[in-house]
C-alpha positions as CSV (number, residue, x, y, z in Angstrom):
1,X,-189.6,204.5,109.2
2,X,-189.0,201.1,109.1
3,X,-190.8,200.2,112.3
4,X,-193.8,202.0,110.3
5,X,-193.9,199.9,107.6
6,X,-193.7,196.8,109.4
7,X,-196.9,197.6,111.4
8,X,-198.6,198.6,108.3
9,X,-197.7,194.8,106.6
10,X,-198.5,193.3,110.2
11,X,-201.7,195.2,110.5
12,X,-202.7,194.2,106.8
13,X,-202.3,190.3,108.0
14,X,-203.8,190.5,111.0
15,X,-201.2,190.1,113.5
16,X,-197.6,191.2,114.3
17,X,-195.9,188.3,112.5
18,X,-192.6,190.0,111.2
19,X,-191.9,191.2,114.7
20,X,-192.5,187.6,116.2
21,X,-190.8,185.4,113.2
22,X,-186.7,185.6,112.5
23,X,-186.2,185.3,108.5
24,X,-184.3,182.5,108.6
25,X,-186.4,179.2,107.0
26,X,-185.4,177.1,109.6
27,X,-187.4,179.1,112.2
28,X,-190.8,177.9,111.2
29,X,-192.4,175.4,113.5
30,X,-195.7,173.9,113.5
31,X,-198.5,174.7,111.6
32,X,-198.9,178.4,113.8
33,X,-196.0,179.9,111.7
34,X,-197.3,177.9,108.2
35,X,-200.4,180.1,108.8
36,X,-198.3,183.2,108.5
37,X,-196.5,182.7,106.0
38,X,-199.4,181.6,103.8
39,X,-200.9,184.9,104.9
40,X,-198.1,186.5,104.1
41,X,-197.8,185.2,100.2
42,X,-201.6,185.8,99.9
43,X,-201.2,189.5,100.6
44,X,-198.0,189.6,98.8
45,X,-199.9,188.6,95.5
46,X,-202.7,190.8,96.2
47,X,-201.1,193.5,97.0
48,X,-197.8,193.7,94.9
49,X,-197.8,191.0,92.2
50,X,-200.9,192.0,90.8
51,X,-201.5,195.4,91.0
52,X,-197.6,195.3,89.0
53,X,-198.8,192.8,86.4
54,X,-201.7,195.1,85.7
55,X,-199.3,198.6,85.7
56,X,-196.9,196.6,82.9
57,X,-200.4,195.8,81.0
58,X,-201.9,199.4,80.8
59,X,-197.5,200.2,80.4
60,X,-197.9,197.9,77.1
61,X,-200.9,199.0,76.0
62,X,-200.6,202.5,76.1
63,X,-197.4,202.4,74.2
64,X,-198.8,200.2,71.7
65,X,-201.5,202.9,71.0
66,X,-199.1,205.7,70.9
67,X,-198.3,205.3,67.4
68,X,-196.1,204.2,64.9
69,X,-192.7,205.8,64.8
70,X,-190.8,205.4,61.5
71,X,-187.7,203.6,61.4
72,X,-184.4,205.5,60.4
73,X,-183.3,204.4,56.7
74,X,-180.9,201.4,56.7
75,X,-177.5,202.2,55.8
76,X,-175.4,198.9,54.5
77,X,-172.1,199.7,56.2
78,X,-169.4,197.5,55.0
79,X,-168.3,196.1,58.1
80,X,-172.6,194.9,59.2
81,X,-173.1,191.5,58.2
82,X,-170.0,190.3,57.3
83,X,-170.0,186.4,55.8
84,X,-166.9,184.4,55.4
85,X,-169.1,181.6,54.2
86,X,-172.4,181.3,52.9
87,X,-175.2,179.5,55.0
88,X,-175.7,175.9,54.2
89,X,-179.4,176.3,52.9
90,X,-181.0,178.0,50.1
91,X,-179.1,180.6,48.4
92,X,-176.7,180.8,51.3
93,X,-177.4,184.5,51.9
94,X,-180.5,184.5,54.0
95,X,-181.0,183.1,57.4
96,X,-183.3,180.0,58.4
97,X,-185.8,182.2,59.6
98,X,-186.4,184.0,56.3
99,X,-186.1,180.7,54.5
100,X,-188.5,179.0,56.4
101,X,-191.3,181.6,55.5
């Protein structure tokens, strides 16, 4: 199975690359095996990179578009945002992000 899908990768770049190149980076010598490698990014991005950046944008959109859900009512539990001092800005009970708006 594996054998299968290393022909398939080496047929899409044109050659039999993975069978001729160890993985190590201190294999590649000359400009012969900085050809395939290249090659080997180029369909890499084509054919992974991309096609996943575009699933996660049709992901994000779709559940954008599905609709707001409402939000469960806050309860204030006693022990949820407990202060032993107040913050050194404004009335000391909101955070800087609140304050700044």
């Amino acid at each position: 199975m594996a054998a299968a899908a290393g022909a398939q990768v080496s047929g899409l770049l044109g050659r039999s690359w993975l069978s001729s190149q160890p993985m190590s980076s201190g294999a590649h010598s000359g400009a012969h095996s900085e050809e395939g490698s290249d090659r080997l990014w180029k369909a890499l991005t084509f054919f992974v990179a991309l096609p996943g950046v575009g699933v996660s944008m049709l992901n994000v959109f779709l559940k954008s578009h599905h609709g707001e859900e409402e939000r469960p009512e806050f309860v204030a539990y006693p022990y949820i945002r407990i202060r032993s001092k107040p913050f050194p800005w404004g009335d000391g009970n909101h955070t800087l992000s609140i304050t700044l708006m």
